[in-house]
ZAMARGU-4260 file (C-alpha; in steps of 0.2 Angstrom, whole numbers, plus 5000, padded with zeros to 4 digits):
<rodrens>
0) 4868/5393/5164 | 4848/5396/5163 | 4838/5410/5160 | 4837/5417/5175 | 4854/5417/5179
5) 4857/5426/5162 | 4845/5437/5167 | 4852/5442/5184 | 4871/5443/5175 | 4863/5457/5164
10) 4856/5467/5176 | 4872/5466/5185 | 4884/5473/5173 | 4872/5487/5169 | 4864/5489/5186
15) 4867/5509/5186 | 4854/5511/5169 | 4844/5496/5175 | 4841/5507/5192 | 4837/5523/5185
20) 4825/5514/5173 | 4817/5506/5188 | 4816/5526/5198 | 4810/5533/5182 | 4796/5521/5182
25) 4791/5526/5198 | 4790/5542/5198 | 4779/5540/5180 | 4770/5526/5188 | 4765/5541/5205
30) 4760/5554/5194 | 4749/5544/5186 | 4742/5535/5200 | 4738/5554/5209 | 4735/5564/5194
35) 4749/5573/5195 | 4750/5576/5174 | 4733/5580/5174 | 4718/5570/5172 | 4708/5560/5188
40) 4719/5552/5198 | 4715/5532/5205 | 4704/5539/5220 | 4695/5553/5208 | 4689/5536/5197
45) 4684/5523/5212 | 4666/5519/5215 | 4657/5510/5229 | 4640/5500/5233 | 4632/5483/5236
50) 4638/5468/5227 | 4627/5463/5215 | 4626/5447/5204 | 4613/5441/5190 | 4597/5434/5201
55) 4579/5439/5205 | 4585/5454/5216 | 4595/5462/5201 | 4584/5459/5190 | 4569/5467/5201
60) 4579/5482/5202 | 4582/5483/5184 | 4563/5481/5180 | 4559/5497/5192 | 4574/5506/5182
65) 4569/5502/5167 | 4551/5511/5170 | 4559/5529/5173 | 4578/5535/5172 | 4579/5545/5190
70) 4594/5553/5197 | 4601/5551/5214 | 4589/5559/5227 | 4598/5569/5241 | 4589/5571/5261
75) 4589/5587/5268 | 4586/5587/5287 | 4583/5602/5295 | 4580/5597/5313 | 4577/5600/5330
80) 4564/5613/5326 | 4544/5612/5324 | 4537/5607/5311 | 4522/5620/5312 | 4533/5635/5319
85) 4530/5651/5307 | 4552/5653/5307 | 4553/5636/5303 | 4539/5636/5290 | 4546/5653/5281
90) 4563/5646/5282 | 4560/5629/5271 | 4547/5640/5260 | 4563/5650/5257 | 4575/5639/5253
95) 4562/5627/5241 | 4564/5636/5227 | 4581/5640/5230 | 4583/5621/5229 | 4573/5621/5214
100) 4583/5635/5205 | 4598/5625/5204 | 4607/5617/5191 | 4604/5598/5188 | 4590/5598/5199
105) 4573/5589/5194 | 4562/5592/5208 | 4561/5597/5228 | 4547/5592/5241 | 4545/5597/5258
110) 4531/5596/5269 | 4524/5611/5264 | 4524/5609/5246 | 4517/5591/5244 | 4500/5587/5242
115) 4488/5589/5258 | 4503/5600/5268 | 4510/5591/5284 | 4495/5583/5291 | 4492/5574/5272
120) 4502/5557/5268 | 4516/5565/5259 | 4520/5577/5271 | 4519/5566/5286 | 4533/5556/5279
125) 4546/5574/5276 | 4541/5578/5295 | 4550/5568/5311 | 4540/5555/5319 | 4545/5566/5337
130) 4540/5580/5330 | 4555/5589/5330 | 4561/5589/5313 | 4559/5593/5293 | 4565/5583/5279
135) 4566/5590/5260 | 4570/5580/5246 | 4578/5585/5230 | 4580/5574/5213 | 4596/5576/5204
140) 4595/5576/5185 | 4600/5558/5179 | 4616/5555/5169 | 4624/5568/5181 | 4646/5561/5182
145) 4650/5557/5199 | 4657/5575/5201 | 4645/5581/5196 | 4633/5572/5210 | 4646/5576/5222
150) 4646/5593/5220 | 4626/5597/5219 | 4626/5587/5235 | 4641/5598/5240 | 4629/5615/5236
155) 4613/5609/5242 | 4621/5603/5260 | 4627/5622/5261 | 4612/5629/5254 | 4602/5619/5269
160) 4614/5622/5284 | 4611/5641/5278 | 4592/5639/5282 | 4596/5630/5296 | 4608/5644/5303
165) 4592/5656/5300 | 4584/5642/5316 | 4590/5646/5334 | 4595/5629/5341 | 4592/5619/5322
170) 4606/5608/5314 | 4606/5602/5297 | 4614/5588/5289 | 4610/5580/5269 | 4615/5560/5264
175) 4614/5553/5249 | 4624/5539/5238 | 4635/5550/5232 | 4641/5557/5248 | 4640/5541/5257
180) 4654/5536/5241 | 4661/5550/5242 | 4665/5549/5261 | 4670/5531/5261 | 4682/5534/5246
185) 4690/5549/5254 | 4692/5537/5269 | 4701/5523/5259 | 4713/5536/5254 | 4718/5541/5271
190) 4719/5523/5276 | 4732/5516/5264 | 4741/5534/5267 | 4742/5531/5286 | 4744/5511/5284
195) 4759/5512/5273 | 4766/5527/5283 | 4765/5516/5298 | 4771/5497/5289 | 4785/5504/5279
200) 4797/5512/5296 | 4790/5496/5306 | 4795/5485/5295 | 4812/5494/5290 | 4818/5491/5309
205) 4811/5474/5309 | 4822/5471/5293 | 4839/5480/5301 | 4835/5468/5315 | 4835/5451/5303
210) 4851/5458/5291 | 4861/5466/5304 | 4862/5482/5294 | 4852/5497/5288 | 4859/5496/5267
215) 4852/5476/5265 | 4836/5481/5275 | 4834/5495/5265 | 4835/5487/5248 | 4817/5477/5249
220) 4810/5493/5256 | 4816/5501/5240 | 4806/5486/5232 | 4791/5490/5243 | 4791/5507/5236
225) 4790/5503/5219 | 4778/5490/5221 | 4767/5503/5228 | 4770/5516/5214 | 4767/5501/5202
230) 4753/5496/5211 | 4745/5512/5211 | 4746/5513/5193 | 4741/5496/5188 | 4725/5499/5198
235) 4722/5517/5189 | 4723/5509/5173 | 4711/5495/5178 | 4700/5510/5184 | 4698/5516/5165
240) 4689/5500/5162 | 4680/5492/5176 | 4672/5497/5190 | 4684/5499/5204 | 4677/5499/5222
245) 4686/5508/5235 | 4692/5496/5247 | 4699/5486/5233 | 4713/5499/5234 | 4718/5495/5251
250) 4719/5478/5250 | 4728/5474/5232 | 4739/5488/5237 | 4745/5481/5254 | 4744/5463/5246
255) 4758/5470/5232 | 4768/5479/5247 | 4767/5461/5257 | 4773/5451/5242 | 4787/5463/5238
260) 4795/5463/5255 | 4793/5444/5256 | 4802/5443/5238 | 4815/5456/5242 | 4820/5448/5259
265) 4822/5431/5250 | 4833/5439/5237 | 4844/5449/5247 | 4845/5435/5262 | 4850/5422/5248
270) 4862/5436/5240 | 4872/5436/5254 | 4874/5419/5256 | 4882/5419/5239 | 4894/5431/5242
275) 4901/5423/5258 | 4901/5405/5248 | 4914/5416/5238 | 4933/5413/5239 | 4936/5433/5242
280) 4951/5441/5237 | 4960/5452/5251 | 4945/5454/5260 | 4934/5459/5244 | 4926/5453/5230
285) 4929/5457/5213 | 4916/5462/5201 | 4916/5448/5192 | 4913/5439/5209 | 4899/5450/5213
290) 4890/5449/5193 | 4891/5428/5196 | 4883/5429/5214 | 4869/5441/5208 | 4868/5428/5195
295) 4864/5413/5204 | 4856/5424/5218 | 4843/5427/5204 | 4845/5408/5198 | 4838/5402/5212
300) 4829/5413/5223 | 4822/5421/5207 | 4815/5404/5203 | 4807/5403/5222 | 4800/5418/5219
305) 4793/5415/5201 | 4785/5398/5208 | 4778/5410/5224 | 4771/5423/5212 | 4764/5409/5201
310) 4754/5403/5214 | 4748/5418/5221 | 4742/5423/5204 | 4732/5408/5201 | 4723/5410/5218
315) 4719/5427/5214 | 4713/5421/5196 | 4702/5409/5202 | 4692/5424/5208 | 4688/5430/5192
320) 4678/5415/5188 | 4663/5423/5202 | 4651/5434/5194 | 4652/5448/5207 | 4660/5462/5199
325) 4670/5468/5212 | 4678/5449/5215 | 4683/5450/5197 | 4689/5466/5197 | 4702/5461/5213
330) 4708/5447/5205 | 4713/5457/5190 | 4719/5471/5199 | 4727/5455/5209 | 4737/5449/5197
335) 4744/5466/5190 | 4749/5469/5207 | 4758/5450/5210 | 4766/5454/5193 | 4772/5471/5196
340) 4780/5462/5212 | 4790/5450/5202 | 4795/5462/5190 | 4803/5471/5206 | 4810/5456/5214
345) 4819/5450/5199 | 4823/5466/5189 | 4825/5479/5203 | 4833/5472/5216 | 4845/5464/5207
350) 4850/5477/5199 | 4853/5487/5217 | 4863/5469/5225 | 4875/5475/5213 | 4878/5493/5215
355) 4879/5488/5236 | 4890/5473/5232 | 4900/5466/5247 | 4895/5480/5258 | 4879/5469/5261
360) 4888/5455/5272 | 4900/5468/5280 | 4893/5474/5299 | 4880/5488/5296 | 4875/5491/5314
365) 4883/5505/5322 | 4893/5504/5338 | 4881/5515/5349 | 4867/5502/5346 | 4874/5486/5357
370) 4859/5480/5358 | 4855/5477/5342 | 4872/5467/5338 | 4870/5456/5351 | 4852/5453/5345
375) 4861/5450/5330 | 4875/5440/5336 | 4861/5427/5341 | 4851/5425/5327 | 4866/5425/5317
380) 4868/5435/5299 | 4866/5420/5290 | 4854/5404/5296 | 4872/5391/5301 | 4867/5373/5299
385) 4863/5369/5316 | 4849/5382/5327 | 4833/5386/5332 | 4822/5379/5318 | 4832/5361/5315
390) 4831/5361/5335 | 4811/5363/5334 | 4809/5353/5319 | 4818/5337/5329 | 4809/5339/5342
395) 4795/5339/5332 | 4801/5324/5323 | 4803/5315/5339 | 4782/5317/5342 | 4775/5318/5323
400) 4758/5309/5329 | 4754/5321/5343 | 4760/5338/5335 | 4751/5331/5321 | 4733/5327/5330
405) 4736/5341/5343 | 4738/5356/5330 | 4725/5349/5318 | 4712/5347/5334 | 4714/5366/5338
410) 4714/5372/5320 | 4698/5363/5316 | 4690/5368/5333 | 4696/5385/5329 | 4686/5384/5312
415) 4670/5380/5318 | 4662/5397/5321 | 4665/5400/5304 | 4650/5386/5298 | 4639/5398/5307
420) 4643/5414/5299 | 4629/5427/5293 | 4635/5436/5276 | 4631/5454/5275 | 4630/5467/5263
425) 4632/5483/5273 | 4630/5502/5265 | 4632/5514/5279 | 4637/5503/5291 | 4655/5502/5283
430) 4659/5516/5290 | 4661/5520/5309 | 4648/5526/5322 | 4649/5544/5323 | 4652/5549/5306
435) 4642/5561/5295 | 4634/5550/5283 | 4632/5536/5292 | 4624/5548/5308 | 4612/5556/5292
440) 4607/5539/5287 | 4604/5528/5304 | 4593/5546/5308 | 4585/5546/5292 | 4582/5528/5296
445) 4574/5533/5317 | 4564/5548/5315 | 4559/5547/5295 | 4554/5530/5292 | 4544/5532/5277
450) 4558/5540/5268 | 4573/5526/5273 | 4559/5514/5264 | 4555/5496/5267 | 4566/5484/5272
455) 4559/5473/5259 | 4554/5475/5242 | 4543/5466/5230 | 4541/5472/5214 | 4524/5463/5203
460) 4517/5462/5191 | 4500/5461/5197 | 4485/5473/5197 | 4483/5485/5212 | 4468/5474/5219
465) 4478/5459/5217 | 4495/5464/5226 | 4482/5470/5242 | 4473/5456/5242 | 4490/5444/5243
470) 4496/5457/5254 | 4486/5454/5269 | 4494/5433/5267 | 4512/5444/5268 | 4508/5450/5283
475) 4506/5435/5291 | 4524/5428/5288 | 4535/5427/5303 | 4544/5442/5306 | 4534/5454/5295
480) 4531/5472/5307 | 4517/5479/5293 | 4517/5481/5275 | 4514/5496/5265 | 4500/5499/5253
485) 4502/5495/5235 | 4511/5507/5225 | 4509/5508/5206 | 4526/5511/5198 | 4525/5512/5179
490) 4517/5496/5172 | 4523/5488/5190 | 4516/5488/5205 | 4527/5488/5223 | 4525/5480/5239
495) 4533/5487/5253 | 4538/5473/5269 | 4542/5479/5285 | 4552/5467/5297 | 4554/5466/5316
500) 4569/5477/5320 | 4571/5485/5306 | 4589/5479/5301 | 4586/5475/5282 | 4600/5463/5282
505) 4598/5455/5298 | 4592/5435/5300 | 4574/5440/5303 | 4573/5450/5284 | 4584/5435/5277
510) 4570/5424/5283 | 4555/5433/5277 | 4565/5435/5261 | 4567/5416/5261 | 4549/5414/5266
515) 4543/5427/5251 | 4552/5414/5238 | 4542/5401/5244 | 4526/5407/5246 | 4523/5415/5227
520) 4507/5424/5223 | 4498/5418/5205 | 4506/5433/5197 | 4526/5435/5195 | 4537/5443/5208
525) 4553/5449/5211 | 4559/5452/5230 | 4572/5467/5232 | 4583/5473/5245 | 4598/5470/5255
530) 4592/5453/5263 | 4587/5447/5245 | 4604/5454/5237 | 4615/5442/5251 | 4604/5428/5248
535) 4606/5430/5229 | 4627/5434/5233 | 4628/5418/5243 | 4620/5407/5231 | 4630/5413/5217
540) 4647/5411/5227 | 4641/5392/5231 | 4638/5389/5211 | 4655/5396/5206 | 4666/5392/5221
545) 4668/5375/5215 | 4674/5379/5198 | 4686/5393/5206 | 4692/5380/5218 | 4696/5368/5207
550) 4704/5378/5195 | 4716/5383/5209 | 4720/5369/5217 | 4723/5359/5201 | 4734/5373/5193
555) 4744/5372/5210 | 4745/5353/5210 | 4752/5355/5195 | 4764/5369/5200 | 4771/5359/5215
560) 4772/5343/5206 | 4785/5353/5193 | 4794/5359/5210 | 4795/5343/5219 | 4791/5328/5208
565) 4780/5321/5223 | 4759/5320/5219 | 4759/5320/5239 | 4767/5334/5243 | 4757/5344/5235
570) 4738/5336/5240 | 4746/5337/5257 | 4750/5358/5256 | 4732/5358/5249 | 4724/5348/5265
575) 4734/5359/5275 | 4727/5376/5269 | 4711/5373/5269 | 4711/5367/5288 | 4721/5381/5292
580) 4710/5396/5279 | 4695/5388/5289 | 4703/5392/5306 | 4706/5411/5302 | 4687/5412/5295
585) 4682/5404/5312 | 4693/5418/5319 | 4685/5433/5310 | 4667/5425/5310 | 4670/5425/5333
590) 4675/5444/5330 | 4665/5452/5318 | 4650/5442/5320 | 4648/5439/5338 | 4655/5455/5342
595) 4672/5453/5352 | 4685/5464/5354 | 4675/5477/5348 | 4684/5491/5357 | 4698/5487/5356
600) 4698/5484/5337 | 4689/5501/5336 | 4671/5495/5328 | 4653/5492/5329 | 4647/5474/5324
605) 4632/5472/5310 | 4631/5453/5317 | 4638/5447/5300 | 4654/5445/5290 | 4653/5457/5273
610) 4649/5445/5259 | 4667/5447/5250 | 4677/5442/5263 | 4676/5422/5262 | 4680/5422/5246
615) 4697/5435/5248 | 4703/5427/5261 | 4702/5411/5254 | 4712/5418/5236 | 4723/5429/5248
620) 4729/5418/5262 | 4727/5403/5250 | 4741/5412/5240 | 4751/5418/5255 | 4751/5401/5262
625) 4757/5394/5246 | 4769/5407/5247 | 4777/5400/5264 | 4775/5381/5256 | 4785/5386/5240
630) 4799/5393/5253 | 4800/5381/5263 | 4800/5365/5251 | 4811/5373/5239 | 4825/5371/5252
635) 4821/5356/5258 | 4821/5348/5240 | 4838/5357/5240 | 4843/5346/5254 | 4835/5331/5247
640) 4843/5333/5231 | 4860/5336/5239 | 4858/5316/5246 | 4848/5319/5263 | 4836/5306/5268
645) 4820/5315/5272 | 4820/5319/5291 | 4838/5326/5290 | 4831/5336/5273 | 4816/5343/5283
650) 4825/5348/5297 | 4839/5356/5286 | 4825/5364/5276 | 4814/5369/5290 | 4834/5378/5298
655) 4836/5386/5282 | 4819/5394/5279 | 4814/5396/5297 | 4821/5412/5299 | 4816/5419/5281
660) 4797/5411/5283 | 4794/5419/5301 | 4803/5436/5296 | 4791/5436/5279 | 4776/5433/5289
665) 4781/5444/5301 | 4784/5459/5291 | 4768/5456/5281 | 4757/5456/5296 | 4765/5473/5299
670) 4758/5475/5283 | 4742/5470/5284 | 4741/5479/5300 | 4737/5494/5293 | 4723/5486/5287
675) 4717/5481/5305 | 4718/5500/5309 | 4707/5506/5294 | 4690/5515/5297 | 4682/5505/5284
680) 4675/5490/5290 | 4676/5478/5276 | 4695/5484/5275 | 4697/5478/5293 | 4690/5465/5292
685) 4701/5459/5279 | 4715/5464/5288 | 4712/5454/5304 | 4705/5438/5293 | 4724/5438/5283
690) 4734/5445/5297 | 4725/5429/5308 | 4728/5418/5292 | 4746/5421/5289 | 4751/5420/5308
695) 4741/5403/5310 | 4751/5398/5292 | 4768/5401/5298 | 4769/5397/5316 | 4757/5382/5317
700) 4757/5376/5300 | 4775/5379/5294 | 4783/5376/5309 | 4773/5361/5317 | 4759/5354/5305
705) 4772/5351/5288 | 4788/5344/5297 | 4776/5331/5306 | 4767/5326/5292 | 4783/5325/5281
710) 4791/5315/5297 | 4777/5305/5297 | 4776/5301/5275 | 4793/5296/5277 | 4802/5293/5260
715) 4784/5291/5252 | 4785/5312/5254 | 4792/5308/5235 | 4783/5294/5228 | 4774/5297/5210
720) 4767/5284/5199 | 4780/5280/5187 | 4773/5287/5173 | 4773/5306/5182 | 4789/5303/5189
725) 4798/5300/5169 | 4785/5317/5165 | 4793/5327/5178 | 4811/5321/5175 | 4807/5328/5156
730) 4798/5345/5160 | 4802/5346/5180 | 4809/5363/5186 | 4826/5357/5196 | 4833/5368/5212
735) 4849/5372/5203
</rodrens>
C-alpha cells in the first residue's frame, strides 16, 4: 500500500472532521483575504506601475531621485473656461490657497501664481494650448502611505470640481499615480468578482453535463471554492512582503481556480470508476468498499495530480529566476496558489468522495431534464473501451506523417506573427477608453503638453553649456519633433526629447532611444522613459530566459523520465509545447498588436503586447500543457504496463483521457474567460493568450500531434540508454 493510498484511507474513515477542517479553513482563509478581522484586506495592500529592472533607465531615475525626495504631484484641470476671464481668474485665485492649506500638501502652482503670470514660461505650460483651459498643480508631501495619497487626491479632486461648479459650462477632473492605482486596483477587484461569478455556474453545468449529475459536479466546485479562498489568502500573505501588482491577482487566482477544477474532475471521474470496478453488495457498497476505493482513487489519480502540480510549479518557478519584480512575485504567488490546489485535490475532495459514497455513480439527472440524459447516454458515464477518442486516435494512426506535417505546418505558421511583436509598458492605456483617469491623462497629454513631459528623457552629468550644445546633434536623430532646453536638477542636468506622434512607447521613441545609446556625448548619460524602460525589460528577459528555460525543461525532463522511463517521451512533449506556446503568441501578437477584433473583444490597441505576457504565457500554458501531457501519458503507460504494444496503448490511453483532457480544458477556458472579459488590458490579454494556448494544446496537440508522433516512434516511444533505464527501475515512480 503506498503513501497515497494510506493517505486517501485516512481521510476516508474521518472524512466528516477532515471536511469541517477544510470549511473552517475557508472561511479563515476569506476573512483574511477581505479584511473581514480587521486589518487591510489583499486589494487595500496591491500596487501598480511600470516593470522596472536594474539597467541605465532605473538607474537614471534613481540619480534624479536621489537629488530631492518629492511626493506625488496631482493635475487639476479646470476646463472649458478662459484662461484670462475675471470669474475664471478669482475662482483659481480662491481655491490656490485652499489647496495650499491642506494637510500633506507641499506646494500648489497655477497660472496665476507662477512667475511672469500666464503669458510667462511657467504659466504658459498650467494654461491649454486651445485656450480653453487651466491647469493647477499640487505636490504631496513625500513619505505619504498609499492611503494616504488616495485620499488627498480624493479632497483636492472635490475641492477643484467645487471651483469648477462656481464656472457656468466648466468641468473639472484631477489624475495622478495614486488614482490611476487606485482606479486600476478597484477595477481588478470587480473583474475577478464578475469573472468567477460567471466561470463557477458555467462550469458547474458543463460538469453536470460530463458526470450526469449535479452531487459529482458539485464536488470540484467545492474544490474550486476553496481554492479560491486559499488563493485569496496565500496572495494576502505575499502582499505583507513584496510588492504585489494588481493584475497579478486575477491571473494566479483564476490559474488556482483552473487547476482545482482540472484536479477535482480527474479525482472524482477516477473515483467512480473505482467504485463500479467493485463487486457491490445488493446494490451498494459497503464502507469498507468505499474507504478502499477512495484509497486507490487517491493512489493513482492523486499521483497524476502530484506529477500535474509538480510541473506546473516548476514552470511557474522558472519565473523567479527574471529580475522583474512582478515576474517573481507571480511565480511565488504561483506556486502557493498550485500548492493550495493540490492540498484540495488530495485532502478535500477525498474527504467529501466519502461522505457522497455510491451516490456518485447512481443517475443524478432528474426526469424532467431528457435532454440532458440522452446527452449523457452518449457520452457514457464512464469512458467504455471502445469510442470517440480510440476512434480518432486510429484514424490518426492510419495517417501519422500527414496529421504530423499538416498540424505542425499550421502551428508554426500560426506562430510567426509572434517574431514581430512590439513589447510595451503601458500606464493609462491599461485601462479602457473612456475612463476617468485614463480621459484626465491622454487630455493632460493633448492640451497641456509641457506638463505630460517629454517623451524622452536624458539625465547628465554635463554642464548647462555642454547638454545645449550636444542638444542641437539630438535634434537631428530620426524621429526627434524638438527638444527642450536644458534643465538643471540638483548636480544633474536634463534633456528633454520629443518624438514624432508623441506615443512615448511606440517604434519611433524605441528608435531614437536606441539611436541615444549609440550616439554618447563626452559626458555620461542616462536615457529615461517608457521606450528606455521596455528596451531595458527586453534585454533583461533575453539574458535570464535562457537560465529559466533551462531550468524548466530539465526539471520536467526529469519529472517525465520518473513517469515514463522513456528520454523521448519527454524531449518530445517539450518540442511539442514550444511549437504550440509559439502558436498562441502568434495569436495574441495578430490581436493585440495589429489590432483585430478590437470590438468585439472590447479594446483599444497600443500596437504592442505588454512586456510580461511572453514570459506568463510561456510558465502558464507551458504548465497547463504539461498538465494535459501528465494526463494523457499516465494512462497510456497504464495500458502499456498492462501488456499493450504501443499503438493499441495510445489509442487505449488517448479513449481513456480524451474525455477528461477536453472536459479539463474546456472548463478552464471557462475559466480563463473571465479574464477575456476584464477591463484591464494586461488581464485580457492574458486571458485570450492562455484561453488560445490551452484550446490549441488539447485539441491539436493532444488529440492529433501526440498520437502521431507516438504512432510514428513506435516502440522507440520507450527506449533509454541502459544505464537510465536500471536508474529509473530503482527510483521510477510506477502507475500502480
Amino acid at each position: 500500500m503506498t503513501l497515497l493510498d494510506r493517505l486517501g484511507r485516512f481521510e476516508a474513515r474521518h472524512a466528516r472532521l477532515v471536511a469541517l477542517g477544510w470549511v473552517a479553513a475557508i472561511v479563515v482563509a476569506f476573512g483574511l483575504a477581505l479584511g473581514a478581522f480587521g486589518g487591510d484586506s489583499l486589494f487595500d495592500r496591491l500596487t501598480n506601475g511600470e516593470p522596472v529592472v536594474p539597467g541605465e533607465s532605473r538607474d537614471g531615475r534613481d540619480l534624479l531621485g536621489a537629488q530631492h525626495a518629492d511626493g506625488p504631484q496631482v493635475v487639476a484641470l479646470i476646463d472649458q473656461v478662459d484662461p484670462s476671464s475675471p470669474a475664471a481668474v478669482a475662482a483659481v485665485e480662491r481655491l490656490v490657497p485652499v489647496l495650499d492649506g491642506g494637510a500633506a500638501i507641499e506646494g500648489v502652482a497655477s497660472p496665476y501664481t507662477v512667475p511672469g503670470g500666464p503669458s510667462g514660461p511657467a504659466g504658459r505650460a498650467l494654461v491649454a494650448n486651445d485656450g480653453k483651459g487651466v491647469a493647477v498643480t499640487v505636490k504631496l508631501a513625500p513619505d505619504l502611505s498609499r492611503a494616504q495619497e488616495s485620499e488627498r487626491a480624493a479632497w483636492i479632486d472635490e475641492q477643484v470640481a467645487a471651483t469648477a461648479a462656481q464656472l457656468p459650462g466648466a468641468v473639472s477632473s484631477t489624475s495622478s499615480l495614486p488614482q490611476l492605482v487606485d482606479e486600476i486596483t478597484h477595477q481588478v477587484e470587480l473583474d475577478l468578482r464578475a469573472g468567477e461569478g460567471v466561470a463557477l455556474p458555467v462550469s458547474l453545468v458543463v460538469m453536470v453535463i460530463v458526470f450526469g449529475g449535479f452531487l459529482a459536479a458539485g464536488l470540484p466546485l467545492a474544490g474550486a471554492i476553496a481554492s479560491i479562498a486559499g488563493g485569496l489568502a496565500s496572495l494576502w500573505g505575499f502582499a505583507h512582503f513584496i510588492d504585489l501588482d494588481a493584475t497579478v491577482v486575477n491571473v494566479v487566482t483564476i490559474l488556482g481556480l483552473g487547476l482545482c477544477i482540472d484536479y477535482g474532475l480527474l479525482v472524482v471521474s477516477r473515483f467512480r470508476e473505482e467504485l463500479r470496478d467493485l463487486p457491490w453488495v445488493e446494490g451498494e457498497a459497503s464502507a469498507d468498499q468505499v474507504e478502499a476505493a477512495v484509497g486507490r482513487t487517491v493512489a493513482i489519480a492523486g499521483r497524476t495530480v502530484l506529477f500535474s502540480g509538480l510541473v506546473v510549479a516548476i514552470s511557474l518557478s522558472g519565473l523567479m529566476l527574471f529580475q522583474a519584480q512582478i515576474l517573481r512575485a507571480v511565480g511565488a504567488a504561483g506556486v502557493s496558489v498550485v500548492v493550495v490546489a493540490l492540498l484540495v485535490a488530495l485532502g478535500f475532495i477525498p474527504a467529501l468522495l466519502s461522505l457522497a459514497g455510491t451516490r456518485l455513480v447512481r443517475p443524478g439527472l432528474p426526469a424532467r431534464v431528457p435532454l440532458l440524459r440522452r446527452l449523457m447516454a452518449r457520452l457514457g458515464d464512464v469512458a467504455p473501451p471502445e469510442g470517440v477518442f480510440s476512434r480518432l486516435a486510429r484514424r490518426v494512426q492510419r495517417m501519422a506523417w500527414p496529421v504530423a506535417i499538416g498540424v505542425t505546418a499550421v502551428l508554426l505558421l500560426a506562430a510567426i506573427p509572434a517574431l514581430g511583436m512590439q513589447l510595451r509598458s503601458s500606464g493609462p492605456d491599461l485601462m479602457p477608453v473612456g475612463t476617468p483617469q485614463r480621459t484626465a491623462f491622454e487630455t493632460v497629454d493633448a492640451r497641456w503638453p509641457a506638463l505630460a513631459g517629454p517623451e524622452v528623457l536624458v539625465v547628465t552629468e554635463g554642464s548647462t553649456d555642454q547638454v545645449l550644445a550636444w542638444s542641437a546633434d539630438v535634434a537631428k536623430i530620426d524621429g526627434v519633433s524638438s527638444v527642450d532646453p536644458p534643465k538643471t536638477d540638483g548636480s544633474l542636468v536634463t534633456l528633454g526629447v520629443r518624438v514624432e506622434g508623441g506615443d512615448a512607447g511606440g517604434k519611433v521613441a524605441t528608435q531614437v532611444v536606441r539611436d541615444l545609446h549609440a550616439e554618447r556625448p563626452d559626458f555620461a548619460t542616462w536615457v529615461v522613459g517608457q521606450a528606455a524602460g521596455q528596451l531595458d525589460f527586453s534585454a533583461s528577459l533575453a539574458r535570464t530566459a535562457p537560465w529559466a528555460i533551462g531550468l524548466v525543461v530539465l526539471a520536467t525532463f526529469v519529472l517525465l523520465f520518473l513517469m515514463t522511463g522513456s528520454v523521448l517521451v519527454p524531449v518530445k512533449a517539450l518540442l511539442m509545447n514550444l511549437i504550440s506556446l509559439g502558436a498562441a503568441l502568434g495569436v495574441v501578437a495578430l490581436i493585440f498588436q495589429d489590432g483585430h477584433l478590437e470590438r468585439l473583444l472590447s479594446f483599444t490597441s497600443t500596437g504592442g503586447v505588454e512586456t510580461t505576457i511572453p514570459p506568463l504565457v510561456l510558465a502558464f500554458g507551458f504548465g497547463l500543457a504539461m498538465d494535459y501531457e501528465v494526463f494523457l501519458l499516465s494512462r497510456i503507460k497504464e495500458q502499456r504496463d498492462a501488456g499493450l504494444p504501443n499503438d493499441e496503448a495510445v489509442a487505449a490511453g488517448l479513449q481513456r483521457s480524451g474525455r477528461i483532457i477536453t472536459s479539463a480544458a474546456l472548463l478552464v477556458i471557462i475559466v480563463f474567460a473571465g479574464l477575456i472579459a476584464a477591463k484591464v488590458l494586461v488581464v485580457k490579454q492574458t486571458g485570450v493568450a492562455l484561453c488560445v494556448a490551452v484550446a490549441i494544446d488539447a485539441t491539436m496537440v493532444r488529440m492529433l500531434l501526440v498520437p502521431a508522433t507516438m504512432t510514428l516512434l513506435g516502440e522507440w516511444n520507450w527506449w533509454a540508454p541502459a544505464p537510465l533505464r536500471r536508474l529509473h527501475e530503482r527510483i521510477g515512480i510506477g502507475t500502480h
